[in-house]
N, C-alpha and C positions, 0 to 999 in steps of 0.2 A: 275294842271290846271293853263292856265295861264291867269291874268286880266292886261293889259295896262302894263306897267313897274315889275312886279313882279312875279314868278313862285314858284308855292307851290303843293307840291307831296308827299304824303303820299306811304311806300313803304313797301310789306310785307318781315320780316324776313328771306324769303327764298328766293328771287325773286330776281337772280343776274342777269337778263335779264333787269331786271329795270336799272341799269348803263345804258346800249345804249340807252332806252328813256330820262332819263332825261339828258343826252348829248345830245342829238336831240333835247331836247322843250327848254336847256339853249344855244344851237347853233342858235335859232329861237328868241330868246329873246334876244340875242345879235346881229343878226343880222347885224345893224349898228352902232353899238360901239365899239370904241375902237380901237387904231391903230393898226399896223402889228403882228400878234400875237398875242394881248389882249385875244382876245374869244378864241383864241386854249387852250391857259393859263388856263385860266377860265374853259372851258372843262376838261383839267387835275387833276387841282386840286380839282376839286369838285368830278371828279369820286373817288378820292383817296378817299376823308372822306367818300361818299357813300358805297365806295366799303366796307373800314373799319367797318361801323357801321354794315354793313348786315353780315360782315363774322364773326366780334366779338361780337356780341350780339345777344338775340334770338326774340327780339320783336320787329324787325321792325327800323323802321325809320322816319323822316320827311325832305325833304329839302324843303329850302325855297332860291328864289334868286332874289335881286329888284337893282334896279338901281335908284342910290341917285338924288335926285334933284340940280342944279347948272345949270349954263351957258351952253346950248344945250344940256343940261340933257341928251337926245335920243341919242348922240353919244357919249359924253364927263361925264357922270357923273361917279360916283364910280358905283361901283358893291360890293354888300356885298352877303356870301353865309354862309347860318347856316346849318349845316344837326343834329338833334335834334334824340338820340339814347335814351332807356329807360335804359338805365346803369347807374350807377352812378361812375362806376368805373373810373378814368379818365385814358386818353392814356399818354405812357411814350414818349419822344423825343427821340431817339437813335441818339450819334454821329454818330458813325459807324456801320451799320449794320455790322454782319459778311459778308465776299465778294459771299458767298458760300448760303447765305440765297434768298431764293426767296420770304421773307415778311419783311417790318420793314423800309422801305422807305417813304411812304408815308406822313406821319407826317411831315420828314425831307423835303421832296419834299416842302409840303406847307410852312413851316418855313421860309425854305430856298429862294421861291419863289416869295410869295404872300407879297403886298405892309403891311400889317396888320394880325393878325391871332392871336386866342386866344381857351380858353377852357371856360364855364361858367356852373354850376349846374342848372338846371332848371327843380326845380317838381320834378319827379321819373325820375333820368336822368341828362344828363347832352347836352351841346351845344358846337360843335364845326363850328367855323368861320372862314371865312379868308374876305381880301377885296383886290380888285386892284382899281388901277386908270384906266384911259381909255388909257392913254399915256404912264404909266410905271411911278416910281420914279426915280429920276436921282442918 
């Protein structure tokens, strides 16, 4: 659901059809922020954690995705993305995946990508985030 500035989706454990909505309602939520690329960005990498949380756990999901407040906030603010899994188990960073594996990227993607990003325990479960600017870090 989404209210003013924020997007919050609750996502069942099996339901890998959920990625293309929630890229749809954070494509709509981003709208007009963010320069060339910004919200493709953003797209990517949030499907990544989503996708993550639903294939390697069995209970589900949460994302949540808001846009910080600042000077023209509506275009220009940060974007923060949590997707909230009932694991506690936390995910590994892989340098290199092997060339031949078709999993074990995504972590690296956001790392790699994303202006900010972290792992945090939260309750039964733990939280993963990333954040961008609207213009990119130089």
């Amino acid at each position: 659901m989404e209210r003013g500035r924020v997007l919050t989706k609750r996502l069942a454990h099996d339901d890998l059809a959920a990625v293309a909505r929630v890229r749809a309602e954070l494509r709509e939520l981003l709208r007009h922020w963010g320069g060339p690329g910004r919200a493709d960005l953003a797209e990517l990498l949030t499907s990544e954690l989503v996708t993550n949380a639903l294939v390697h756990t069995d209970r589900g999901a949460q994302v949540t995705a808001s846009l910080g407040d600042g000077p023209g906030a509506r275009v220009t603010g940060r974007l923060r993305v949590e997707v909230r899994d009932f694991v506690s188990r936390h995910p590994t960073l892989r340098d290199r995946p092997p060339e031949d594996s078709t999993s074990g990227r995504g972590l690296l993607l956001v790392h790699t990508l994303a202006d900010a990003w972290g792992v945090r325990a939260h309750g039964v479960g733990k939280v993963l985030w990333f954040e961008l600017e609207a213009e990119g870090v130089p």
